[in-house]
C-alpha positions as MATLAB code, in Angstrom:
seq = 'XXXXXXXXXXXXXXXXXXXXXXXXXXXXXXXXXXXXXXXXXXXXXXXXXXXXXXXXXXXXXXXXXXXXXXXXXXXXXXXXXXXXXXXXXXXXXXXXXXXXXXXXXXXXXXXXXXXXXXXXXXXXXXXXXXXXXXXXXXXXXXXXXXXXXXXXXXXXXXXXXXXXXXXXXXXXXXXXXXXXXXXXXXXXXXXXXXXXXXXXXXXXXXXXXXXXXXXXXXXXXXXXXXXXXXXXXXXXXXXXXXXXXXXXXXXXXXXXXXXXXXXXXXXXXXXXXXXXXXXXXXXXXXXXXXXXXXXXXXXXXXXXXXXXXXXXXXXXXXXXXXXXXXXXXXXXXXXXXXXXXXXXXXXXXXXXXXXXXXXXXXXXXXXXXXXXXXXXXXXXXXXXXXXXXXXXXXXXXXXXXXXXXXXXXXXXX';
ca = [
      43.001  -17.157   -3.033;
      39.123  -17.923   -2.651;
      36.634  -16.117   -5.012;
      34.750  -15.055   -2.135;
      34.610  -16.316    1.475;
      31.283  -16.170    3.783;
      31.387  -15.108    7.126;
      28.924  -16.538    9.070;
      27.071  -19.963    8.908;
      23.555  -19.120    9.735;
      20.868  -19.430    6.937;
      21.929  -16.460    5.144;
      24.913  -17.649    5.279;
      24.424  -21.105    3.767;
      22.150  -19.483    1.267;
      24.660  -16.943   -0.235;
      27.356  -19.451   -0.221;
      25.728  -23.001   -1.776;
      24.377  -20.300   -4.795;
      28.009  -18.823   -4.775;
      29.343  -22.038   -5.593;
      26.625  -22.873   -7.852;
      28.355  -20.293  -10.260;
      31.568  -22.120  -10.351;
      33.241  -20.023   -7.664;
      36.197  -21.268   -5.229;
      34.179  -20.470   -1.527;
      34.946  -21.109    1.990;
      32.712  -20.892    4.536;
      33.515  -19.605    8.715;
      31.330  -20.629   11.480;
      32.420  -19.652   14.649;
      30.457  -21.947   16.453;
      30.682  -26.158   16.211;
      27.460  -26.649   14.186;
      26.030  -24.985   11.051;
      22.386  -23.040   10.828;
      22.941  -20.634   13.669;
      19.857  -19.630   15.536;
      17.457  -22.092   13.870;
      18.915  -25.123   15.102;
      17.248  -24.095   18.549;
      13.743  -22.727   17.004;
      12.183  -26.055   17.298;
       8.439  -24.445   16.008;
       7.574  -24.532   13.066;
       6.908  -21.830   10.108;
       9.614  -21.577    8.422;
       9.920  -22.392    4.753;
       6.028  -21.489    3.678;
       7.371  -18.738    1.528;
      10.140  -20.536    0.028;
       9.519  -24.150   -0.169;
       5.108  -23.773    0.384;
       4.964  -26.035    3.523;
       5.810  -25.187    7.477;
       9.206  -26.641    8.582;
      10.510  -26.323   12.261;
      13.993  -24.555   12.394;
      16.435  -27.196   11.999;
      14.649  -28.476    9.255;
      15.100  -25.231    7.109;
      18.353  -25.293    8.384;
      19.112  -28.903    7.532;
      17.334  -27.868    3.816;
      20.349  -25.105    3.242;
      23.319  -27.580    5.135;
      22.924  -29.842    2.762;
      22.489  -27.608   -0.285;
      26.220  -26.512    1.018;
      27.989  -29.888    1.151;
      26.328  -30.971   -2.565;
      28.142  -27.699   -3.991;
      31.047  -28.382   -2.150;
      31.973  -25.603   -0.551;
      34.802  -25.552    2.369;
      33.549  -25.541    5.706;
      35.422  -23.996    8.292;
      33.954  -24.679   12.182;
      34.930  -23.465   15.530;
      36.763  -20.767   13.312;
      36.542  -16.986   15.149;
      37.298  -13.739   12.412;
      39.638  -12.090   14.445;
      40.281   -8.998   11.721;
      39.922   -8.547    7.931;
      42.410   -5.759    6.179;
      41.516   -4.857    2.744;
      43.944   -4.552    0.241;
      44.362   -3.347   -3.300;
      42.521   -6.310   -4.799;
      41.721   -8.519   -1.933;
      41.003   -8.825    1.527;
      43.168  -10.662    4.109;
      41.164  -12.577    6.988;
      43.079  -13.013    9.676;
      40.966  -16.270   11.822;
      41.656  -18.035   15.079;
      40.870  -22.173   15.630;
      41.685  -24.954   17.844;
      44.793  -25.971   15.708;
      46.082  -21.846   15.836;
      45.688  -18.872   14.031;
      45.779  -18.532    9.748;
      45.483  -16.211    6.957;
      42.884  -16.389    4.137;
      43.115  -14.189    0.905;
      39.611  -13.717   -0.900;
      38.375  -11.432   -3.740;
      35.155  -10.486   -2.145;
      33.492  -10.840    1.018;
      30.019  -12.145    2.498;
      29.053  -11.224    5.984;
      26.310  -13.172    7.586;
      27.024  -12.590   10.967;
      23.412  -11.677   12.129;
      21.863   -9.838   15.135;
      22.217   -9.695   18.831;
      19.817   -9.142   21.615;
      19.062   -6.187   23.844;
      20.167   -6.061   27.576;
      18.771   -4.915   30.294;
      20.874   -1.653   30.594;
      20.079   -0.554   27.033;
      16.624   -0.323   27.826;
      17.260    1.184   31.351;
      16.239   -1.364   34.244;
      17.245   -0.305   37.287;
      17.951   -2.684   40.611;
      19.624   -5.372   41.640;
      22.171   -7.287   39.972;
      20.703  -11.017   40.995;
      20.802  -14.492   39.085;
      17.983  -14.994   36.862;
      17.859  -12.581   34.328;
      17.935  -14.118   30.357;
      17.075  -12.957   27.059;
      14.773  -14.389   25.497;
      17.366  -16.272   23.027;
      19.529  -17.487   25.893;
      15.615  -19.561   27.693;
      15.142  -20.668   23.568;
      18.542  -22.641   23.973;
      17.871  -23.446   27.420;
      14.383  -24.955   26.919;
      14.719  -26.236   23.661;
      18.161  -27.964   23.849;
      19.052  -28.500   27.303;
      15.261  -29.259   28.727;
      16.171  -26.665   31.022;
      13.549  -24.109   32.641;
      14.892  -20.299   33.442;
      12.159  -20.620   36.935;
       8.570  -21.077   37.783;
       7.862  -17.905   38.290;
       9.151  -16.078   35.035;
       8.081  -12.799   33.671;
       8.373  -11.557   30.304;
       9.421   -8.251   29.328;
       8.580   -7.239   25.465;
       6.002   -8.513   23.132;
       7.959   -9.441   19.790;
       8.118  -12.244   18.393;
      10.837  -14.014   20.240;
       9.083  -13.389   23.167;
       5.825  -14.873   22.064;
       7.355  -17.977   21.071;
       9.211  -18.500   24.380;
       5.694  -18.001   25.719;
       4.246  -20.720   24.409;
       7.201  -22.708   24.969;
       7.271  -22.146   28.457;
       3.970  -22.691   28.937;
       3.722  -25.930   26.899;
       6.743  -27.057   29.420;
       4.509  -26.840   32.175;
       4.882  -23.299   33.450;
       1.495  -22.102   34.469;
       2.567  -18.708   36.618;
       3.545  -16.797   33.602;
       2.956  -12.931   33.086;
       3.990  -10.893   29.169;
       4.007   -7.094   29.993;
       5.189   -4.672   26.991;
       4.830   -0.856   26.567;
       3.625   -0.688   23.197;
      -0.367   -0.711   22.600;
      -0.540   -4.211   20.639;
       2.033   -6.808   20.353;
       5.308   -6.193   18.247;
       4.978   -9.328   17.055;
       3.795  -10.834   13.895;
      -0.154  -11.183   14.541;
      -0.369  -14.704   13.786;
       1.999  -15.066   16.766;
       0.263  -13.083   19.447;
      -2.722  -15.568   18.215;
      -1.037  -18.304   18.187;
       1.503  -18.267   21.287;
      -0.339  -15.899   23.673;
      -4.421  -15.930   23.115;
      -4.681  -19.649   21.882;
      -3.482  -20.352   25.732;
      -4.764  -17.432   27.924;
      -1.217  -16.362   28.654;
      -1.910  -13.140   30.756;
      -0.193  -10.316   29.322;
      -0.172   -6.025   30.270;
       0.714   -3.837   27.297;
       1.397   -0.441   27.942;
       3.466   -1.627   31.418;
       7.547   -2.294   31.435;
      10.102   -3.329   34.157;
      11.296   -0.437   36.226;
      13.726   -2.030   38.777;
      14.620   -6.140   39.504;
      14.365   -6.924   42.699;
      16.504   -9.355   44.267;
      19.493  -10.007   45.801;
      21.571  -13.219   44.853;
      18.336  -14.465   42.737;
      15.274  -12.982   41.032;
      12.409  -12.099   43.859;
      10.260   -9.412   42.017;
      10.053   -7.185   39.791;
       8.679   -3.110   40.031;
       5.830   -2.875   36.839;
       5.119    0.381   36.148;
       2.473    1.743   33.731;
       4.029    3.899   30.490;
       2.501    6.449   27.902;
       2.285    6.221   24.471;
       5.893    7.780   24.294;
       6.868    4.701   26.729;
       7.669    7.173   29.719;
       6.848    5.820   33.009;
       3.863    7.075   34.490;
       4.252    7.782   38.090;
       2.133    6.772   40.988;
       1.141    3.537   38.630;
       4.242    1.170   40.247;
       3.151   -2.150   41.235;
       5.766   -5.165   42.590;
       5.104   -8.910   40.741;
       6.616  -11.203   42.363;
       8.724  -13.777   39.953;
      11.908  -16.037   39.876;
      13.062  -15.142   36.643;
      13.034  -12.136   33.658;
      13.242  -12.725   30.486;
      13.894  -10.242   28.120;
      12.629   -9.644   24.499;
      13.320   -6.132   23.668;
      14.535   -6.451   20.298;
      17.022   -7.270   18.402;
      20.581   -5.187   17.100;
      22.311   -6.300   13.962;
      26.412   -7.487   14.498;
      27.378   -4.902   12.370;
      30.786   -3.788   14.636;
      33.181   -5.781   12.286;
      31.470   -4.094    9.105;
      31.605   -0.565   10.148;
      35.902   -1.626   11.120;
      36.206   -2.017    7.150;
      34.676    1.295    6.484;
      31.170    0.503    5.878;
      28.506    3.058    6.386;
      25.859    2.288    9.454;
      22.561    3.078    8.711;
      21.598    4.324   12.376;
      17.946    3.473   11.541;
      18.228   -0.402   10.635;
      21.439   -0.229   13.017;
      23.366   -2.423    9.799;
      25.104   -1.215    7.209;
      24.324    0.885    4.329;
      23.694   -1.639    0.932;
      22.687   -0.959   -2.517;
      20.120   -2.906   -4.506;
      23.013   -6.201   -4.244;
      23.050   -6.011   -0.822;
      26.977   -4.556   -1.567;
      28.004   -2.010    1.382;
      29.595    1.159    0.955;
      32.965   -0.921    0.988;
      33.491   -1.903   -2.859;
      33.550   -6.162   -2.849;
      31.942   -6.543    0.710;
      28.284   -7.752    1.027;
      26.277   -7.947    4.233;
      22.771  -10.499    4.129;
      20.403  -11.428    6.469;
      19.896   -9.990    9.917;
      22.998   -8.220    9.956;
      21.707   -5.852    7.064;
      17.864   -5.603    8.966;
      15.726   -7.457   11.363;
      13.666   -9.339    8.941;
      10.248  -11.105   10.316;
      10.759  -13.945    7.987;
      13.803  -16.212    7.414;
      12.656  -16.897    3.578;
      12.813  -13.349    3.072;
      16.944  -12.800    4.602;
      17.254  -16.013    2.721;
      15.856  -14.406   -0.278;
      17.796  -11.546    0.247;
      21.396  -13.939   -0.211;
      20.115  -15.044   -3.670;
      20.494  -11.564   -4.364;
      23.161  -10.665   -3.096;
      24.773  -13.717   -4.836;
      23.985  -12.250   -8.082;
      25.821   -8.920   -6.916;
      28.994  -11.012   -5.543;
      29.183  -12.868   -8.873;
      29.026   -9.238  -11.203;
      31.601   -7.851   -9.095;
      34.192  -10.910   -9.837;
      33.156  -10.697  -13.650;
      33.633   -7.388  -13.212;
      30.281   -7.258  -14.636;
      27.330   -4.406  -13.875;
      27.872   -0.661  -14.947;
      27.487    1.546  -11.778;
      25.808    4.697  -11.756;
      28.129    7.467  -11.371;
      25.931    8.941   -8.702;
      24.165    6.222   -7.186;
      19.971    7.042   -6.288;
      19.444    7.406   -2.523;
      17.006    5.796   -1.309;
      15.154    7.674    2.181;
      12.497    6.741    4.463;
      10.086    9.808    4.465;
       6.672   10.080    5.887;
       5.180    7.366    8.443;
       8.740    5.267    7.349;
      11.022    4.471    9.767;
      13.314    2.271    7.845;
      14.291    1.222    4.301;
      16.777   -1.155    2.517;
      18.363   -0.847    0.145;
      19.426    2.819    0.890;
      21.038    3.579   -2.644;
      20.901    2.048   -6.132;
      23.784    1.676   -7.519;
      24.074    0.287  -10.870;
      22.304    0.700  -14.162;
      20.832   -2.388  -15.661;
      17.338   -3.476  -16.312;
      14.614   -5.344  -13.950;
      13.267   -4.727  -10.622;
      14.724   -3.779   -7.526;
      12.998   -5.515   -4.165;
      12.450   -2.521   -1.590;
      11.798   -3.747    2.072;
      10.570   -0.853    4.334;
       9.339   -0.747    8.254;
       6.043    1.120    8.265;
       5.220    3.853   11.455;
       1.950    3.123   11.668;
      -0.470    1.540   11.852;
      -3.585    1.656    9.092;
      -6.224   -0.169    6.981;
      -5.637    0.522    3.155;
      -3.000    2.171    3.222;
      -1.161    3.953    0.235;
       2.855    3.870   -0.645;
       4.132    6.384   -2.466;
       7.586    6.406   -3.825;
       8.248   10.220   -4.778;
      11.171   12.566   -6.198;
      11.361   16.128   -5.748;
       7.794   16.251   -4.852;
       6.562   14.581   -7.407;
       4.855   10.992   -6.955;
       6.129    8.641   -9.155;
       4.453    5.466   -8.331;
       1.953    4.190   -5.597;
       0.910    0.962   -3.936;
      -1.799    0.106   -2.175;
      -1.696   -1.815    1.103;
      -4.844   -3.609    2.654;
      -3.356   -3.272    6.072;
       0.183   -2.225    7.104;
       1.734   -2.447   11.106;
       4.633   -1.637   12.350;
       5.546   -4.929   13.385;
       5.437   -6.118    9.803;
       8.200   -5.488    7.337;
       6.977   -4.705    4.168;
       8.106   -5.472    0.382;
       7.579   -3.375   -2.787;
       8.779   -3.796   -6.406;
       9.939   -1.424   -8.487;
      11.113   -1.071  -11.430;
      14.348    0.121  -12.302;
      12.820    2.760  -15.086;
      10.029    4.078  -12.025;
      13.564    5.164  -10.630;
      14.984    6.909  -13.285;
      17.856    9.011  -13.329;
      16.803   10.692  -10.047;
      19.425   11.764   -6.946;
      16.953   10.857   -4.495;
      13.493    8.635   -4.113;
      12.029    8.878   -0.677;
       9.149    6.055    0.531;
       6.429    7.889    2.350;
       3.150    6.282    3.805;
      -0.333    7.397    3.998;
];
């Protein structure tokens, strides 16, 4: 029986279990794919680490940081090892996994999922046409380009301005692409504004915002694409079509937390975040199962998600003690005015401290105010120089700000 096994091998991941085993804890780690630090071993920029570690490190290189903090704690490593199901019982759960040498049973006290995010399609944001070869997201031309040295086309147009998308931009371009259009239907860019400065106006990438993909054009391989112009509620605006020709779409459109194998244990979905519910631990509504990283929300920064596991640690290792006094009622936490998300959604236990709030913001304004209120009253405020909704912002409170109150809503003005 392991204290606690970690699903998912990603940075979260890695993070949740080399601090898991830090505390003495028997842990076992599943990665379903051959090679540890999911998505960052093919995000060969660099930024990562300048929040945790103070200096810029390309993907792999945070990765490597967190791989290695793993094998000096010893924890068990399981690759090319697929969670088929997980059954809780009265004490434990029972992981049923499949692997190249056949299927087996794990018993663990407590689970960790780190099983991340997945990309938008094309038919969840409604592109009509053809069906033709040639169409990626923007994740798929990442592993393409940066592993493989292989290009998606000459031709390629890019659909969404986040910050995948940006990236893949500069990527492309950098590989020699020169015929290279970025058309998204918000006003600005999604993405984080270093980014758009960095990827797309540093190189005089030509980009239309407020214009989307109506139909791909093509039939056994991309020949064009129908732009059309949209409104500030992203409906098309007719009489504004326009055919581009290309080789190749690549899509950015965001970004969907894994969070299918969650809600099959019973955990609640937040439908706003799209992962599950989670208390101040980063424990779902499923007593001894945690959820970290991208699964929970799409954070902008790996140091934060990884941040995030640290926590959640600390949760994992009260519930084995046994350890933390829960409320009886826990404190809901809602997104109110100019909010559209917020994690945690309840606080659950009654101890001392602060609790890390992480909120998306629905606007966009200079100095800003957030106000964290209960039954009308305001109960504390922040001010903000300059808040977007592309950035994911962080408030702490303390636990006494909080109180004894049913409900705290997060509203923005």
């Amino acid at each position: 029986m392991k204290d606690a096994v970690v699903i998912g091998g990603g940075p979260s991941g890695l993070a949740a279990a080399s601090e898991l085993a830090k505390k003495q804890y028997e842990i076992k780690l599943l990665e379903r794919n051959d090679e540890l630090g999911g998505l960052l071993q093919q995000c060969i920029h660099e930024g990562f680490g300048t929040i945790l570690f103070d200096e810029s490190l390309s993907g792999p290189e945070f990765a490597d940081v967190f791989i290695e903090k793993v094998d000096d704690a010893g924890v068990e490593v399981e690759l090319n090892t697929y969670v088929k199901s997980v059954e809780k019982k009265d004490d434990h759960f029972e992981i049923l996994t499949v692997t190249g040498e056949g299927v087996q049973n794990i018993s663990a006290r407590s689970l960790v999922y780190a099983i991340g995010c997945r990309e938008r399609n094309r038919f969840e944001i409604k592109i009509g046409g053809t069906r033709p070869a040639g169409v990626y997201t923007a994740g798929t031309v990442q592993r393409l380009v940066n592993l493989y040295g292989i290009l998606p086309g000459k031709d390629p147009i890019i659909v969404g301005g986040g910050d995948v998308g940006l990236i893949v931009a500069r990527h492309l371009h950098l590989e020699g692409v020169d015929s290279l259009m970025m058309v998204y239907p918000e006003e600005f860019f999604s993405g984080l504004p270093r980014n758009a400065q960095q990827c797309i106006l540093d190189f005089d990438i030509p980009y239309k915002p407020r214009t989307t993909v109506k139909r791909i054009i093509g039939e056994k391989k991309v020949e064009a694409v129908e732009l059309v112009e949209v409104d500030e509620n992203w409906a098309p605006i007719e009489g504004t079509e326009e055919t581009y020709g290309c080789d190749s779409v690549i899509l950015s459109v965001g970004l969907i937390p894994y969070s299918e194998k969650v809600e099959e244990l019973g955990a609640v979905i937040d439908p706003r975040t799209g992962g599950p519910e989670v208390n101040e631990f980063f424990e779902t509504s499923v007593d001894g199962v945690f959820s970290v990283g991208n699964l929970v929300q799409i954070f902008d920064y790996v140091d934060d998600a990884v941040k995030m596991s640290f926590v959640a640690a600390e949760g994992v290792d009260d519930y084995l003690k046994g350890a933390g006094r829960k409320r009886d009622e826990p404190v809901r936490l809602k997104p109110g005015k100019n909010v559209r998300s917020i994690v945690p959604q309840r606080i659950a236990h009654e101890s001392e401290g602060k609790i890390k709030i992480f909120f998306r913001p629905g606007l966009e304004k200079e100095n800003a105010k957030v106000d964290i209120r209960s039954e009308g009253r305001v109960l504390k405020s922040f001010k903000k120089r300059y808040i977007r909704p592309s950035t994911l912002e962080e408030l702490e409170v303390s636990r006494g700000v909080i109180g004894g109150k049913k409900e705290v809503v997060v509203d923005v003005r």
